[in-house]
N, C-alpha and C positions, 0 to 999 in steps of 0.2 A: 759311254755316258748317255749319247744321245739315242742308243737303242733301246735302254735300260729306263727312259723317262718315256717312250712311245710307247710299249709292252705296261709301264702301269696304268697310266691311260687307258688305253685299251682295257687292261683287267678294270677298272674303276666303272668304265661304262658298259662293261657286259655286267657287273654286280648289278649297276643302277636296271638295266634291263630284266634282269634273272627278279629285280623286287618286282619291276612296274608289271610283269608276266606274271605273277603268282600271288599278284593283290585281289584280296576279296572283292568280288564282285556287289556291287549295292541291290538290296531288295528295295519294293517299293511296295507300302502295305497299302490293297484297295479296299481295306475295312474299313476305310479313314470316316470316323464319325461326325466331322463336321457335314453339315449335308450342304451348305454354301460356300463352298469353295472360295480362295481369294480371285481365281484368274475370270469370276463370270462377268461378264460386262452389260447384259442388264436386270431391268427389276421391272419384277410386274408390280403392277398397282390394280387396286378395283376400287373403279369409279364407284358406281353404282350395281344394283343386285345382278345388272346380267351385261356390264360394261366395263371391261378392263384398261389398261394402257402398260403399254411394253417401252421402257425408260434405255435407252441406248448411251450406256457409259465410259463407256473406252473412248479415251480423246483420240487413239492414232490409227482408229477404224474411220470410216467411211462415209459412217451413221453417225459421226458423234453427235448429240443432242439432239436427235431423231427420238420422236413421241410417234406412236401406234397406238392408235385408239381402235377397238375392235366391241363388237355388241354378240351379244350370243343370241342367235337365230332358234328359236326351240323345235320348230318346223323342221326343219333340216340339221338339227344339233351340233352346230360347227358354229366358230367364229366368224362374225363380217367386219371388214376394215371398211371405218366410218370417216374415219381421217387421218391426216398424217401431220403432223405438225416439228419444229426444229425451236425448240426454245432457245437455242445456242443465238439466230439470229434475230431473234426477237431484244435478246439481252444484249449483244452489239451494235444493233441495228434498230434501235427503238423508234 
């Protein structure tokens, strides 16, 4: 009796195995047309014509409520960071 209940056992979990081994594998489609994704954590803004700011929104990063204000140099055509500011402590901390 009690050889006969340990032997279907057994068969029972080599079935479950024989599925979880010959389960289709997941694709992941990278055509994906949303072009903003849910996981980005921030957003640019433009100030002004040659003045942007980089919004830091993820609460459980490091930056959260970190503001990057940057101006665009046309001389050397790169960004320059003009300041740095945290709205987070501004709204706790007023």
């Amino acid at each position: 009796m009690q050889e006969k209940r340990k032997s279907t056992i057994l068969i029972g979990i080599l079935i479950c195995l024989i599925i979880i081994a010959f389960k289709p594998v997941p694709s992941f489609n990278n055509n994906d047309p949303d072009p903003n994704p849910s996981f980005v954590t921030e957003t640019v803004i433009q100030l002004a014509e040659n003045r942007i700011a980089i919004v830091e929104t993820e609460t459980n990063s490091g930056l959260s409520g970190e503001v990057i204000v940057l101006e665009f140099n046309e001389d050397q055509r790169t960004f320059v960071p003009i300041g740095r500011y945290n709205y987070r402590d501004f709204f706790l901390n007023p």
